[in-house]
N, C-alpha and C positions, 0 to 999 in steps of 0.2 A: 486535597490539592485544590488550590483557586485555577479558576480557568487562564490567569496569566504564570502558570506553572504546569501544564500541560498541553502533549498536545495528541490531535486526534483523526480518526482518518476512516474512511472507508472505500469500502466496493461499490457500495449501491448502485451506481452509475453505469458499471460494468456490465454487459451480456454478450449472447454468441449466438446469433440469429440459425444456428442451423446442429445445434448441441448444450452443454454445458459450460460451465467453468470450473475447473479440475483444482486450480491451484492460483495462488496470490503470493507473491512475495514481496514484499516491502524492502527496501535498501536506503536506509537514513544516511544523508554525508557525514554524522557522528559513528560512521561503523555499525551501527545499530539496523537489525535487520528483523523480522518477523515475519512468518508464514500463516496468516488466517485474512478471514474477509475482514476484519475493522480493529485497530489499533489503538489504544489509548496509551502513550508513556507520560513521562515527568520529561519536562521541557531542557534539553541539554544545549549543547553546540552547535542541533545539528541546524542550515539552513537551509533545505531539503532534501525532497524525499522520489525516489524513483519507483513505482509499481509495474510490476511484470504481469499479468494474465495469462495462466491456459487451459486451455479447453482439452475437451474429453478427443480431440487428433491429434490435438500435442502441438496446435497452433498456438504463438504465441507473441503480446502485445504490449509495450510498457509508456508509459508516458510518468511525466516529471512537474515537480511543481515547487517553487522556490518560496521561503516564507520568511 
């Protein structure tokens, strides 16, 4: 895949100043969803992508990002 044929994503940025992070979910506007820290697909429809975080209380945070 050329890099204008995928696309890619991660956690790294992510922490939880008084625990873990338990869980990551990914939600692409193509339906396309994924559960781990860092994502690489083949570049579809989608034009963003929404991430959720949660941590080891089951606190949980998402932000979005439009591409």
């Amino acid at each position: 895949m050329s890099d204008s044929q995928r696309q890619s994503a991660t956690v790294s940025d992510s922490h939880d100043s008084d625990g873990t992070i338990r869980k990551q979910h990914w939600q692409f506007s193509d339906g396309a969803q994924f559960a781990s820290k860092w994502v690489l697909r083949r570049a579809g429809r989608a034009d963003s992508v929404t991430l959720t975080v949660t941590d080891n209380d089951g606190a949980s945070s998402s932000t979005s990002l439009s591409f």
